[in-house]
C-alpha positions in Angstrom: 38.2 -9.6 -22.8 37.6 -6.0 -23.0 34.7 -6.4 -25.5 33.1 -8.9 -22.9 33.2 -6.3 -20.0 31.6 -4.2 -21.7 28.9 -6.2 -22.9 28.3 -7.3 -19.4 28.4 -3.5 -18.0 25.7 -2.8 -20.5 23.7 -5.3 -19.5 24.1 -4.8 -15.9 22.8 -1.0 -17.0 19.5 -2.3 -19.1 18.6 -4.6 -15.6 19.4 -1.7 -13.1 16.7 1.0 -15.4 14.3 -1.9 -15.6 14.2 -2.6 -11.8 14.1 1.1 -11.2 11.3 1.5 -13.4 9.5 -1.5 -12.2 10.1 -0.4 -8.7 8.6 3.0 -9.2 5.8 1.8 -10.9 4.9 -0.6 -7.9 5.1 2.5 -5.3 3.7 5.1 -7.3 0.1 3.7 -7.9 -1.3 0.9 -5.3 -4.4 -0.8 -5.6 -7.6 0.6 -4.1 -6.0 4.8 -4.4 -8.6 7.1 -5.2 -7.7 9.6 -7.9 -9.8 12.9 -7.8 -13.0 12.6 -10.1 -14.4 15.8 -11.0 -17.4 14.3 -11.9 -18.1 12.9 -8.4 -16.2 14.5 -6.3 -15.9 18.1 -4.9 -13.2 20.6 -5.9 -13.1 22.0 -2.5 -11.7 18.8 -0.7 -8.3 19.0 -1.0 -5.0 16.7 -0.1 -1.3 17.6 1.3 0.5 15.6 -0.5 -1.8 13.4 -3.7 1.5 11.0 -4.3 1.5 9.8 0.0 -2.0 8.9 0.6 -1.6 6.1 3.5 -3.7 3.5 4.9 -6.1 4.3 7.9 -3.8 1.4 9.6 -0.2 2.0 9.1 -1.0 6.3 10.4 -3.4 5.3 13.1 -6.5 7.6 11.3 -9.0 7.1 14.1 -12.3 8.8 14.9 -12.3 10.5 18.4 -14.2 8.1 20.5 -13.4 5.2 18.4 -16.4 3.0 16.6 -18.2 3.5 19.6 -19.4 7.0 19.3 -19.4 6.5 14.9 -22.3 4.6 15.6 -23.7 6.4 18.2 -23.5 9.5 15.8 -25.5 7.7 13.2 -27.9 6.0 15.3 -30.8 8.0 14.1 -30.1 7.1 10.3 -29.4 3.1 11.3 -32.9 3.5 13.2 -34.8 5.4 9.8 -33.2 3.6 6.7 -35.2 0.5 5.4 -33.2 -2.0 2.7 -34.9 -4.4 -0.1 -32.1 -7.0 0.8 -29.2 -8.0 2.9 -25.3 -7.6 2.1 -22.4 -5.0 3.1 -22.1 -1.5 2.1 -18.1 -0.2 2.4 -17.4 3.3 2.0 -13.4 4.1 1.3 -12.7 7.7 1.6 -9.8 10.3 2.3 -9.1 11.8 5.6 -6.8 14.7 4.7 -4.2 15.8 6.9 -6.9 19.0 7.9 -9.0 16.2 9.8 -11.5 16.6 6.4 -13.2 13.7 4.8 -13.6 13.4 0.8 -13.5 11.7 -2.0 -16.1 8.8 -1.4 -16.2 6.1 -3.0 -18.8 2.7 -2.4 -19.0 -0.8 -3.0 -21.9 -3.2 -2.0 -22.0 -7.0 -2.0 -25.0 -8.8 -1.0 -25.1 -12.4 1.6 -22.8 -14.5 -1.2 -20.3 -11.4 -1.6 -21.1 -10.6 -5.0 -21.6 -7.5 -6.5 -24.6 -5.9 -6.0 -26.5 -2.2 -5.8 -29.2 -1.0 -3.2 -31.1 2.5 -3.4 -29.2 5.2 -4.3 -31.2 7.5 -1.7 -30.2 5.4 1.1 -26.2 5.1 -0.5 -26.3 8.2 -0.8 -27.9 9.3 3.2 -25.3 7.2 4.3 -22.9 8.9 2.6 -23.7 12.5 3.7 -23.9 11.4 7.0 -20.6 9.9 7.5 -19.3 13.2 6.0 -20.8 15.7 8.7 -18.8 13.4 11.0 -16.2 16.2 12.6 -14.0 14.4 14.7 -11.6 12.8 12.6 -8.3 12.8 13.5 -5.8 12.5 10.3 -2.7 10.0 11.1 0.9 11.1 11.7 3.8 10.0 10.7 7.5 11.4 12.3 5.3 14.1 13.8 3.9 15.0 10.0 0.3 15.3 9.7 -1.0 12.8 6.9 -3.5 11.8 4.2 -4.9 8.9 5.0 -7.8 6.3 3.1 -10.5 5.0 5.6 -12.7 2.3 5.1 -16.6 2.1 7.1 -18.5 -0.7 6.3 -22.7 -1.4 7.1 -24.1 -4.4 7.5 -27.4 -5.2 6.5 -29.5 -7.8 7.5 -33.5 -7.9 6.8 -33.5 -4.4 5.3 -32.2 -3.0 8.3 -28.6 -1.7 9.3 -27.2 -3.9 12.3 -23.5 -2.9 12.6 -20.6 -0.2 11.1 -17.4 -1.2 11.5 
């Protein structure tokens, strides 16, 4: 009877590690982070806390003025920039809990939403113009200023930009 106890205690101990291990595997890396790449990204950009980067929706990240005044702030490059074809540019990037934005990162899918590239000047335009946007606002959490991911998208229709959101 003894022997059987045991037996059972020990595997009671194997499944409790294993869940534990499972768990913290699920929680410390989610789908879509964006680990620092010093190849891309710049040194200088820095986050609070790299382990608790949340989502843009569950810290309220916002943009003083809302999408509103994004696009008004990029009006003049929606007016200038000219695309060979139609799809969706998304940029996912950090807002760090200092109201800075960094570590870009793009993906483009054309009308069928498969994967797809358009010019690199214009990706990249787009890209330094969504970073001299100042009035980001990082989210909060229990009155603790927080890292946040944030996602804008472009849409492109006959090689012209016709919303952000």
């Amino acid at each position: 009877m003894k022997n059987k106890l045991n037996i059972l205690l020990f595997i009671s101990f194997l499944i409790a590690v294993a869940v534990y291990f499972w768990v913290n595997s699920l929680y410390s890396s989610q789908v879509g982070d964006i680990a620092f790449d010093a190849s891309i990204d710049n040194s200088d950009f820095v986050v609070c806390d790299e382990d608790q980067i949340q989502q843009y929706y569950s810290a309220d990240t916002y943009y003083e003025g809302g999408e509103r005044a994004i696009k008004k702030e990029l009006r003049e490059l929606i007016t200038q920039l000219n695309f060979e074809k139609s799809g969706i540019i998304t940029f996912r990037f950090v807002v760090n809990c200092s109201n800075q934005t960094g570590r870009f990162r793009v993906k483009m899918v054309n009308t069928d939403l498969k994967e797809t590239s358009f010019n690199f000047g214009n990706i990249k335009q787009i890209q330094e113009s969504i970073k001299n946007l100042k009035d980001w606002h990082a989210g909060k959490w229990n009155n603790q200023t927080l890292d946040t991911y944030y996602n804008l998208s472009f849409k492109i229709q006959d090689g012209k930009i016709t919303d952000i959101f």
